[in-house]
DOVODO-714029 format. One record per residue (C-alpha): residue in one letter; x, y, z. Coordinates in steps of 0.25 Angstrom, whole numbers, plus 2048, in hexadecimal, padded with zeros to 3 digits. Example, Ala and Ser with C-alpha at 12.3 -4.5 7.8 and 13.67 -1.06 7.14 Angstrom:
2
ATOM | a | 831 | 7EE | 81F
ATOM | s | 837 | 7FC | 81D
end
This chain:
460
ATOM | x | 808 | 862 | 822
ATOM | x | 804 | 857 | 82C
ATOM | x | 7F9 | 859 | 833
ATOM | x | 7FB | 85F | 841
ATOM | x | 7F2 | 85B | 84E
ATOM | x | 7E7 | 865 | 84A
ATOM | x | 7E8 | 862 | 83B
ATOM | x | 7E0 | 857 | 836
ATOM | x | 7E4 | 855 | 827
ATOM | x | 7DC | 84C | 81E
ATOM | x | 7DF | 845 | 811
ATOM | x | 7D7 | 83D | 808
ATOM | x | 7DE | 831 | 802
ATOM | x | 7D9 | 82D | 7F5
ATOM | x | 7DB | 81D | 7F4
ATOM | x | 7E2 | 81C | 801
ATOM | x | 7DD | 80F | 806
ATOM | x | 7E8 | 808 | 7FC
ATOM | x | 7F8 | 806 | 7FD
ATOM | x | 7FE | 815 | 7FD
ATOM | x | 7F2 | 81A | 805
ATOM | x | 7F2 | 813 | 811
ATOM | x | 800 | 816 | 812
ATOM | x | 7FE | 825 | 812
ATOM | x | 7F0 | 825 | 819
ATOM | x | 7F8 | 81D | 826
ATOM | x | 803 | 829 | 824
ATOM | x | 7FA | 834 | 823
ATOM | x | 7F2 | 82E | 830
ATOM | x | 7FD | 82F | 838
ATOM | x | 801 | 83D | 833
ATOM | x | 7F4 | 841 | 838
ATOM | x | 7EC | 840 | 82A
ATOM | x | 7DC | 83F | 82A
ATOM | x | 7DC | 836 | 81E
ATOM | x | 7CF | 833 | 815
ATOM | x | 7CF | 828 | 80B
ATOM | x | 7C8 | 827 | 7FD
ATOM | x | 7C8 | 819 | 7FB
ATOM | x | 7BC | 80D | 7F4
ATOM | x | 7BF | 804 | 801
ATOM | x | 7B5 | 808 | 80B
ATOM | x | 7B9 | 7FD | 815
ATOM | x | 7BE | 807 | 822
ATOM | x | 7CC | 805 | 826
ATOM | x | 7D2 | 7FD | 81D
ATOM | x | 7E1 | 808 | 81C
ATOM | x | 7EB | 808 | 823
ATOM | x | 7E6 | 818 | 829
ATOM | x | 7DA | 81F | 82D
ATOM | x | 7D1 | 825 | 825
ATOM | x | 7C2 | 82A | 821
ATOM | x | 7BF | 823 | 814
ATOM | x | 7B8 | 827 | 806
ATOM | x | 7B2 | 81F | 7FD
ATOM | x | 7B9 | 821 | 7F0
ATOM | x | 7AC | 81E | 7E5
ATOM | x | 7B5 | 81F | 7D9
ATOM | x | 7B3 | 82D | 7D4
ATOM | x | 7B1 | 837 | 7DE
ATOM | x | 7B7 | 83B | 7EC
ATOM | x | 7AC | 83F | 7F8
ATOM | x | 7AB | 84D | 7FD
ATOM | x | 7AD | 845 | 809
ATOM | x | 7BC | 840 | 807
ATOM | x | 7C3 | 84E | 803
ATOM | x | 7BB | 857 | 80C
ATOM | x | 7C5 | 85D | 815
ATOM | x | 7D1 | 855 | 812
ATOM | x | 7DE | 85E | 80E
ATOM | x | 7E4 | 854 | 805
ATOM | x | 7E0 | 848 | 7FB
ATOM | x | 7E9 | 83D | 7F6
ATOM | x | 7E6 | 835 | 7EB
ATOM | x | 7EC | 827 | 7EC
ATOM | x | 7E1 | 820 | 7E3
ATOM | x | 7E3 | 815 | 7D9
ATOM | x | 7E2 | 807 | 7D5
ATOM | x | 7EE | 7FE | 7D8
ATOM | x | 7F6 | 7FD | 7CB
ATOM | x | 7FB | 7F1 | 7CD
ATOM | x | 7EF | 7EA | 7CF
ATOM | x | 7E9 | 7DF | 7C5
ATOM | x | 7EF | 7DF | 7B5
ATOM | x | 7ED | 7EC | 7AC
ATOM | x | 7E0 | 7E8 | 7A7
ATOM | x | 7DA | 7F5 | 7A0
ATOM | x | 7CE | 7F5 | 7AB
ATOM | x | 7DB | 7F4 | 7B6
ATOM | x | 7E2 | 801 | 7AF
ATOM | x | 7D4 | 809 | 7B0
ATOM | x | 7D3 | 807 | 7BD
ATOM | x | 7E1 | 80B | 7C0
ATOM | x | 7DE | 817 | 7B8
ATOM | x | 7D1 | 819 | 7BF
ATOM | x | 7D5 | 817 | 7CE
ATOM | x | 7DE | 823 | 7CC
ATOM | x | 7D7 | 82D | 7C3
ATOM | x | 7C9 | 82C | 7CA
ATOM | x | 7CE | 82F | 7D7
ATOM | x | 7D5 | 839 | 7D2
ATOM | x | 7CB | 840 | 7CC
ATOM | x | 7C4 | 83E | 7D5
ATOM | x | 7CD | 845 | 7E1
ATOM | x | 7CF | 851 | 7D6
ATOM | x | 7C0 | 853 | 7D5
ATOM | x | 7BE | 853 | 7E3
ATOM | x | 7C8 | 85B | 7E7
ATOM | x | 7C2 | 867 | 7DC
ATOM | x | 7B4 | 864 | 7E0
ATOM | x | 7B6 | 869 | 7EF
ATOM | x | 7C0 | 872 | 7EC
ATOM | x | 7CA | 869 | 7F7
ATOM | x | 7D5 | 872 | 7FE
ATOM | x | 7E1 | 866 | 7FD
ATOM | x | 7ED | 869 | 803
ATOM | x | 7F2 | 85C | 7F9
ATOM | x | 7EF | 851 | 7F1
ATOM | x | 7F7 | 848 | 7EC
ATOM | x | 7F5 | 83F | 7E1
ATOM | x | 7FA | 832 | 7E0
ATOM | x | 7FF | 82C | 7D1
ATOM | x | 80C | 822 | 7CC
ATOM | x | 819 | 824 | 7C6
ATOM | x | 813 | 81C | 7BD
ATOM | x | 80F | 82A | 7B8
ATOM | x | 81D | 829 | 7B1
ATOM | x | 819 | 81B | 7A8
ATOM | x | 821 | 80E | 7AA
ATOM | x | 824 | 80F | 79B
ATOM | x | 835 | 815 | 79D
ATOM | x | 83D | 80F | 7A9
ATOM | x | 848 | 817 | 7A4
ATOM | x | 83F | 823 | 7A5
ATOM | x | 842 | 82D | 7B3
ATOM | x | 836 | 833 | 7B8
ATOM | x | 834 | 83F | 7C1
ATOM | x | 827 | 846 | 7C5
ATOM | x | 82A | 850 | 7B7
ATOM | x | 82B | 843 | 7B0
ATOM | x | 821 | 83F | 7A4
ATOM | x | 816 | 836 | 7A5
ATOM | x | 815 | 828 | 79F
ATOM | x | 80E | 822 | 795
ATOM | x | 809 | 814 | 799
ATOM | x | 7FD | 810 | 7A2
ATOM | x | 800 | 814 | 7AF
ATOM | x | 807 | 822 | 7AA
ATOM | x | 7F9 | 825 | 7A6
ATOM | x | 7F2 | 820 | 7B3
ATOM | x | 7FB | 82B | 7B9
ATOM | x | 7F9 | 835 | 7B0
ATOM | x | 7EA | 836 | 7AF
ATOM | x | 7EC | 834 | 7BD
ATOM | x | 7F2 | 83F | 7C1
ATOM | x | 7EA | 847 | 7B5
ATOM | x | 7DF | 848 | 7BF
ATOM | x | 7E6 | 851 | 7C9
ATOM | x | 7E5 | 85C | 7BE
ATOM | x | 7D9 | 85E | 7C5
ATOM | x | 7DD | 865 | 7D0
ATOM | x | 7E2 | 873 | 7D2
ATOM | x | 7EF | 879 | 7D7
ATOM | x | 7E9 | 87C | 7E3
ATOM | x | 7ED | 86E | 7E9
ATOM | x | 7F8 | 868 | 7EC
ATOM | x | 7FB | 85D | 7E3
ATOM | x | 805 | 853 | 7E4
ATOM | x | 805 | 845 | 7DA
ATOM | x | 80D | 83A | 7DF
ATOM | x | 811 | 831 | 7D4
ATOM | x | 814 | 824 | 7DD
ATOM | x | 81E | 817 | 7DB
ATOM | x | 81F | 80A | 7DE
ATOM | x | 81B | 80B | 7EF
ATOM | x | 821 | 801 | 7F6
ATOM | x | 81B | 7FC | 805
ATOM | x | 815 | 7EF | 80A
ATOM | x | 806 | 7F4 | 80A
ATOM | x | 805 | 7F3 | 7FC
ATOM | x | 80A | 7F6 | 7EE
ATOM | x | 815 | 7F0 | 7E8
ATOM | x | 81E | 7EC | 7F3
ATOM | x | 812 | 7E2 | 7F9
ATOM | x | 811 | 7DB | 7EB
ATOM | x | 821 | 7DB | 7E9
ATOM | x | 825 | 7D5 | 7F5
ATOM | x | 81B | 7CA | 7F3
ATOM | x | 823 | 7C8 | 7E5
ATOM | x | 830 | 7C9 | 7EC
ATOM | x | 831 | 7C1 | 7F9
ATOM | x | 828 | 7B6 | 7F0
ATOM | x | 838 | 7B6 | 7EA
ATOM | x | 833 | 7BA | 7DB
ATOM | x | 835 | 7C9 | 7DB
ATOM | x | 83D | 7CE | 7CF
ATOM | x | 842 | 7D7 | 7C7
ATOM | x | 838 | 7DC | 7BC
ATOM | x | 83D | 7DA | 7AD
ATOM | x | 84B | 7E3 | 7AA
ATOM | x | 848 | 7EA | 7B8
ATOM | x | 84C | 7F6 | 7B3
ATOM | x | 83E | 7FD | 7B6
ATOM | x | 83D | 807 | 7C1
ATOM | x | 836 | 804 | 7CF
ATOM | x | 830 | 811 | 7D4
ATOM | x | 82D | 80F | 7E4
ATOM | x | 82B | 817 | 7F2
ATOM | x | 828 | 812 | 7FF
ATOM | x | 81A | 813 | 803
ATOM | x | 821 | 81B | 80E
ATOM | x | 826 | 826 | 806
ATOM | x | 819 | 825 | 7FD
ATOM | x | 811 | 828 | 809
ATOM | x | 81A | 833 | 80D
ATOM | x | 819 | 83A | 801
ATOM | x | 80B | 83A | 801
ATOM | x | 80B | 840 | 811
ATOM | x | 816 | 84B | 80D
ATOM | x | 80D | 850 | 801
ATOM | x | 801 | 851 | 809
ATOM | x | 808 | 85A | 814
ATOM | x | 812 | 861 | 80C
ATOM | x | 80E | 86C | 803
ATOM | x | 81A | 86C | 7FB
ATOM | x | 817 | 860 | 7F3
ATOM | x | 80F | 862 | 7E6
ATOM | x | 810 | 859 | 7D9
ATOM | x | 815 | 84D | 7D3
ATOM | x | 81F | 844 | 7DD
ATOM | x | 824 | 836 | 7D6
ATOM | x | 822 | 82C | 7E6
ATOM | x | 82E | 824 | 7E2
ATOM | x | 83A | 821 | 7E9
ATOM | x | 847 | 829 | 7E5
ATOM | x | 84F | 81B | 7E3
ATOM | x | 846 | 814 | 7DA
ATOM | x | 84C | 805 | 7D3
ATOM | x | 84A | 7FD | 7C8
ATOM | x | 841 | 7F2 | 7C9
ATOM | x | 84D | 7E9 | 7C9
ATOM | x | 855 | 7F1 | 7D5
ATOM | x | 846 | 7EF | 7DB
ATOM | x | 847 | 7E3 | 7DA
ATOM | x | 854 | 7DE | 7DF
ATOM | x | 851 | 7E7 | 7EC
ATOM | x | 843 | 7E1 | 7F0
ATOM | x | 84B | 7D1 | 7EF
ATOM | x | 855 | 7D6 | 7F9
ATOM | x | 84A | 7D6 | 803
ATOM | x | 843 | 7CB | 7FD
ATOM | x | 844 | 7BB | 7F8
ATOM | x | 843 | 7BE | 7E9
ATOM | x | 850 | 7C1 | 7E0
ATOM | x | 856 | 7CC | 7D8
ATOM | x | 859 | 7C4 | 7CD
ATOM | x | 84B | 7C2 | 7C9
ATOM | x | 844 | 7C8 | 7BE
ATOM | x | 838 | 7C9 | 7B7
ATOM | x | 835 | 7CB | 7A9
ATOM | x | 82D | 7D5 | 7A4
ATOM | x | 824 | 7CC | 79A
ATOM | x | 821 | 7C4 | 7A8
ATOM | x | 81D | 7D0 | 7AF
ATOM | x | 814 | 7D6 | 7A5
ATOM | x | 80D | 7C7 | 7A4
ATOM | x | 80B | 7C9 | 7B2
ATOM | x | 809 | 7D6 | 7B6
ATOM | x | 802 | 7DB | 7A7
ATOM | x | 800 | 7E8 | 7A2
ATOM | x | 806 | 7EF | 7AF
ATOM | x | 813 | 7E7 | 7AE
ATOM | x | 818 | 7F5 | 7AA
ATOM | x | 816 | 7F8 | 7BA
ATOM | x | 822 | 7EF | 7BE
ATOM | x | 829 | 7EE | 7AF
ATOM | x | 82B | 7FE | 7AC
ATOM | x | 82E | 80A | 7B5
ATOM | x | 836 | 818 | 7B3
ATOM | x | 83E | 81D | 7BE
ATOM | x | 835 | 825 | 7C7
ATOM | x | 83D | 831 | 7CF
ATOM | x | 836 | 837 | 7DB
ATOM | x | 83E | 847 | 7D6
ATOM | x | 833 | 84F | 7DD
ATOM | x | 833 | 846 | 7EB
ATOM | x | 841 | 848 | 7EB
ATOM | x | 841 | 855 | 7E9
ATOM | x | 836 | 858 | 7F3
ATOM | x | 838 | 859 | 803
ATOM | x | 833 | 84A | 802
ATOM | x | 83D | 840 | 808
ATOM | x | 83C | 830 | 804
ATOM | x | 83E | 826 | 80E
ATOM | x | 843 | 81C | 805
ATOM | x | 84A | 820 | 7FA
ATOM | x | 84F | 811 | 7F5
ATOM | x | 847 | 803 | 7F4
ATOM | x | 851 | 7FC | 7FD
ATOM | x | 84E | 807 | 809
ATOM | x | 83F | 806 | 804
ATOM | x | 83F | 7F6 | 807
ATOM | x | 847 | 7F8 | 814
ATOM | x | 83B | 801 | 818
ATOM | x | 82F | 7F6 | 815
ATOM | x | 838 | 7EB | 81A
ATOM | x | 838 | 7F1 | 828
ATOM | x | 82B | 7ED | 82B
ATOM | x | 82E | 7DF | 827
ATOM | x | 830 | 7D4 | 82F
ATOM | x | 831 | 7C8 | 825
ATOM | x | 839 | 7CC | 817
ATOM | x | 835 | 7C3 | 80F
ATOM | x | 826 | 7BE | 812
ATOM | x | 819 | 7C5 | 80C
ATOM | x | 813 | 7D2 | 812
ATOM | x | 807 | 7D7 | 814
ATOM | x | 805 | 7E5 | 81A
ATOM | x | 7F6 | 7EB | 81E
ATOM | x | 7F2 | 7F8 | 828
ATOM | x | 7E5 | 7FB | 82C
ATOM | x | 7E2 | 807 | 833
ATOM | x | 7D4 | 804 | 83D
ATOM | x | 7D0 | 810 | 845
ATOM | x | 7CF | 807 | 853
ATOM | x | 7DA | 80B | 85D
ATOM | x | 7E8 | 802 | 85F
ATOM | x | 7E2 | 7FC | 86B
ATOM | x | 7D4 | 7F7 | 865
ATOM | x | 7DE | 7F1 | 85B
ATOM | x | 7E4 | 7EA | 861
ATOM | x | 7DB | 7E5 | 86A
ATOM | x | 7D4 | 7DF | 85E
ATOM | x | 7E1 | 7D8 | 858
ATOM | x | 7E6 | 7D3 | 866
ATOM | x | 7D9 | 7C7 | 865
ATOM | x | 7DC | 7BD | 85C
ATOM | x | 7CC | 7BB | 858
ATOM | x | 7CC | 7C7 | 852
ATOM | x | 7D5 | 7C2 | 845
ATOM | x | 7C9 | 7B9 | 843
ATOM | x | 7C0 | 7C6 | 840
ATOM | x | 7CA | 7CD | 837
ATOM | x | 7CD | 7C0 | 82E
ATOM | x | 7C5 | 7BD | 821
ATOM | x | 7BB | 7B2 | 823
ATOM | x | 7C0 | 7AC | 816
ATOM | x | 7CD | 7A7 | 821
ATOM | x | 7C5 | 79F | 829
ATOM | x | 7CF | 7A5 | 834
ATOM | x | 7CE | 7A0 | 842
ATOM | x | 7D7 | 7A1 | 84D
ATOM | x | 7D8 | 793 | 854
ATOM | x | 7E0 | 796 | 860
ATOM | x | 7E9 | 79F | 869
ATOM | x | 7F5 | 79C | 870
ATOM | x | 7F2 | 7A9 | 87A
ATOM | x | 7E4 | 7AF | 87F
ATOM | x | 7E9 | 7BB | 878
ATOM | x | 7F2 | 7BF | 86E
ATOM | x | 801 | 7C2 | 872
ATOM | x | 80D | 7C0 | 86D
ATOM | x | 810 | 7B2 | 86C
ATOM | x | 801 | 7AE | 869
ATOM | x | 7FF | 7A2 | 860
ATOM | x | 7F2 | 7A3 | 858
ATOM | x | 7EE | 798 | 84F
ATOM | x | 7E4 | 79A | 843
ATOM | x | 7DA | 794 | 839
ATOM | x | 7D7 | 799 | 82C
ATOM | x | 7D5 | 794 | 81E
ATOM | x | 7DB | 799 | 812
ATOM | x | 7D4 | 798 | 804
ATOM | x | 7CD | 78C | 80C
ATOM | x | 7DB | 786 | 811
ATOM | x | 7D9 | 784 | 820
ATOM | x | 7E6 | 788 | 827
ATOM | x | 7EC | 78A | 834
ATOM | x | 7F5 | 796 | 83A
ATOM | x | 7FC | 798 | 846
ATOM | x | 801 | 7A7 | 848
ATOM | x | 80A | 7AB | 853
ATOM | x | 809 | 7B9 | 859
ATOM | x | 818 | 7BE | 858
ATOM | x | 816 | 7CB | 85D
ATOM | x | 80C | 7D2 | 864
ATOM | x | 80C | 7E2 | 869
ATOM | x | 7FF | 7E7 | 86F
ATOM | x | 7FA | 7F2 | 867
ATOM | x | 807 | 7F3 | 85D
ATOM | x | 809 | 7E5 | 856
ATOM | x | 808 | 7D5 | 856
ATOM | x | 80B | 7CB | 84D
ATOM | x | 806 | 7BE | 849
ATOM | x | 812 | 7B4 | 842
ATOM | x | 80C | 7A6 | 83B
ATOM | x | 810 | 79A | 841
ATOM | x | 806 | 790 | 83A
ATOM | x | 7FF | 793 | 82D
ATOM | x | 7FF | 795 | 81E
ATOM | x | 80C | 79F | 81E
ATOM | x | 81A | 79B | 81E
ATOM | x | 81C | 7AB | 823
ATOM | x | 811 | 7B5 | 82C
ATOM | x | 815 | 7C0 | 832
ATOM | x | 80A | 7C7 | 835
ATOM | x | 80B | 7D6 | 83E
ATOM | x | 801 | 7DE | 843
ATOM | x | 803 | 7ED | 845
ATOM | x | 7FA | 7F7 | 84D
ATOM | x | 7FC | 806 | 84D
ATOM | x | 7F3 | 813 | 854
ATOM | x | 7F0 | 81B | 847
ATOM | x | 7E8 | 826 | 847
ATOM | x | 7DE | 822 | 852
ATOM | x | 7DF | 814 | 84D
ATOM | x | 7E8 | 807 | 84A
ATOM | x | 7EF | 804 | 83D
ATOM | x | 7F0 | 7F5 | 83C
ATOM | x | 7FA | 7EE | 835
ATOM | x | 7FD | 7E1 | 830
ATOM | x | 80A | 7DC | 82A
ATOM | x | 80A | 7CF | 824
ATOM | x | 817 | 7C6 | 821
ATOM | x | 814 | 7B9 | 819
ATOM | x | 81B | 7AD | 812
ATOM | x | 815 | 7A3 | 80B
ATOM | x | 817 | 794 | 80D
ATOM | x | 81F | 78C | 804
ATOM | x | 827 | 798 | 7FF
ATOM | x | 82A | 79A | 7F2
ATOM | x | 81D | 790 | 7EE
ATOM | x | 814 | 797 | 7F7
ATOM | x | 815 | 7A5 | 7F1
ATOM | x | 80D | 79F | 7E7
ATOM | x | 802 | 7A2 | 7EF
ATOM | x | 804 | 7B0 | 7F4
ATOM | x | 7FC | 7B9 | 7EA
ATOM | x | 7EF | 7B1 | 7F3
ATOM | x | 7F5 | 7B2 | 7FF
ATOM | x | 7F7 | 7C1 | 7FE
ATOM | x | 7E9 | 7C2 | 7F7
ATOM | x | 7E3 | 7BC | 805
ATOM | x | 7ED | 7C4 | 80E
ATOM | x | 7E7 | 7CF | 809
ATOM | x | 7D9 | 7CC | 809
ATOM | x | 7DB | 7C7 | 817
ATOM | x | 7E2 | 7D6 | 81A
ATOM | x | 7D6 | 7DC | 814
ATOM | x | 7CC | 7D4 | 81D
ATOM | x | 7D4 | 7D7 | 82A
ATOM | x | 7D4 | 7E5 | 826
ATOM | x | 7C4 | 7E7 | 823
ATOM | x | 7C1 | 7DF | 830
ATOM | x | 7CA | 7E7 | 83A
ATOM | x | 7C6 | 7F3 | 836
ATOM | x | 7B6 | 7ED | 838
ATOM | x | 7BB | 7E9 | 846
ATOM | x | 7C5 | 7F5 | 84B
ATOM | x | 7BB | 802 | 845
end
């Protein structure tokens, strides 16, 4: 159950600090979770919820990190879509997973842990891309090609562990949300006006909103009466042609588009498979279970995300940060202007020029300098919006963007502040300038990275 006001439960979160875990570890937070995380970066507060911090080495799991905690959730593993299939690439997909694995079922023996769960993350990969005429429940039969045998030997791991612990194995889709995954790299496709259909289209598209993701997650923590396999799909999957004609309502690119599948194998290589093939996933034991979805098809799933937006069709950029100072501290820190100086990389050259008000308000004018890969430029940002201690919001006026939205979000969590930056972007010169974007978001995110390090150094 949730922990009440004189329960204090904890989880350890095995590869939290990426997409799917700070997702759940800002759920858990606010449903009263005392999280600890496993993760290589040492760099404190970098996710988007509180946390005490492990290192992970590789192989083993400290005493240190399990001691005490009533559950352990294994979100571990090497992005699959990272880089080409080279066989050094595989091995390391196959290594992020199995090691820490392992290494949870070895620790878990060794101190004889008292869990009231763990869950295992895996992929309806597990099924194999090689039949998308093939229907797949959880009873369904593994696959034979490279990331069916990821899964398997995988999941082969958990045989480790005794009856005496709640098990449950979530074999996880295609999760869709703005903080990462494959929405973030299929919108940039999509407003840049060149999504498409991928060969015949007839091969299935197996999503779920991060939202249902994470609530699965939460509900198999606190309720016993999960245990097993569960498919994290949507019930109303598509084929990747339906997929596509819906994501180019809400975007410039059109449904008549298409790709061959020579071009995306030259592009994409051995992991073509990822976007070429696909069986029909079923989520049957989900279904079946007192768990409700919240979005059942993709068009209320893009209503969802879209809520949030404020600009359809521009470029977004979404980061959280969880620092442990309080709201006020916070803001009293963003509110001066010279301290977006100390929280952007050198390599900007960024300085502020001028300020239309002593202090930063709504209606402020800011004018900047920075240099960009040694291009000297000018900005002039407006502040739109500004609400003490909730939100403001700087709009360009002046500078290299034909579009910036940028929003700045503060909320109380867990004795601290999640911070929260929405960016909305367009480049110049539009279609040309998309030429461009792969840098541009290369240094957004660099940029983001920075910010993130140097807040944390000056609100801990």
């Amino acid at each position: 159950m949730t922990p009440g006001k004189d329960e204090k439960k904890e989880v350890l979160l095995i590869g939290g600090s990426g997409f799917i875990g700070n997702a759940l570890g800002e759920k858990l937070s606010r449903k009263g979770w005392s999280i600890r995380l496993l993760t290589r970066n040492q760099t404190k507060f970098q996710t988007a919820y509180p946390c005490h911090s492990y290192r992970w080495d590789g192989f083993s799991i400290p005493e240190d990190a399990v001691r005490g905690v009533s559950a352990i959730v294994n979100l571990a593993g090497e992005s699959i879509a990272e880089g080409r299939w080279s066989q050094k690439r595989k091995k390391q997909i196959l290594d992020s997973r199995v090691h820490t694995t392992k290494a949870m079922v070895d620790v878990i023996k060794k101190y004889d842990l008292k869990l009231d769960a763990v869950i295992q993350s895996s992929a309806v990969g597990f099924y194999g891309m090689e039949d998308q005429n093939k229907i797949c429940d959880e009873s369904s039969r593994a696959g034979q090609d490279f990331l069916s045998s990821v899964c398997q030997k995988w999941e082969a791991e958990l045989k480790g562990l005794n009856d005496s612990h709640r098990l449950c194995v979530a074999r996880i889709g295609l999760v869709l949300d703005w903080q990462g995954g494959a929405l973030e790299k299929l919108w940039d496709i999509y407003v840049s006006g060149v999504g498409c259909t991928l060969s015949d289209g007839k091969q299935w598209m197996n999503w779920i909103h991060m939202d249902d993701l994470v609530n699965f997650y939460v509900q198999a923590l606190e309720n016993k009466k999960y245990q097993g396999v569960y498919n994290l799909v949507a019930p109303e999957n598509l084929s990747n042609k339906d997929f596509h004609r819906t994501l180019c309502r809400v975007t410039p690119s059109f449904a008549k588009l298409f790709a061959p599948s020579f071009s995306v194998k030259l592009l994409l290589g051995g992991k073509g498979d990822l976007v070429l093939k696909g069986p029909h996933v079923k989520p049957k034991r989900l279904e079946e279970s007192p768990f409700e979805f919240e979005f059942k098809t993709l068009g209320e799933c893009l209503e969802d995300l879209m809520r949030e937006r404020i600009k359809h069709h521009a470029h977004y950029l979404k980061v959280k940060q969880w620092v442990p100072a309080p709201l006020e501290d916070v803001w009293s820190f963003v509110s001066e202007a010279k301290n977006l100086e100390k929280i952007t990389p050198d390599f900007l050259h960024f300085r502020i020029k001028s300020m239309s008000t002593d202090k930063i308000s709504k209606g402020s004018l800011i004018d900047y300098s920075l240099k960009l890969h040694g291009i000297p430029i000018t900005w002039r940002s407006e502040i739109s919006s500004w609400e003490p201690r909730s939100l403001f919001v700087d709009q360009q006026l002046k500078g290299p963007y034909s579009l910036w939205h940028h929003r700045h979000l503060f909320t109380p969590l867990a004795g601290g502040t999640l911070i929260e930056d929405r960016v909305e972007y367009k480049l110049p010169l539009y279609p040309f300038g998309q030429v461009g974007l792969f840098l541009v978001n290369k240094d957004l995110r660099e940029i983001f990275r920075y910010r993130k390090v140097m807040t944390a150094k000056f609100l801990s």
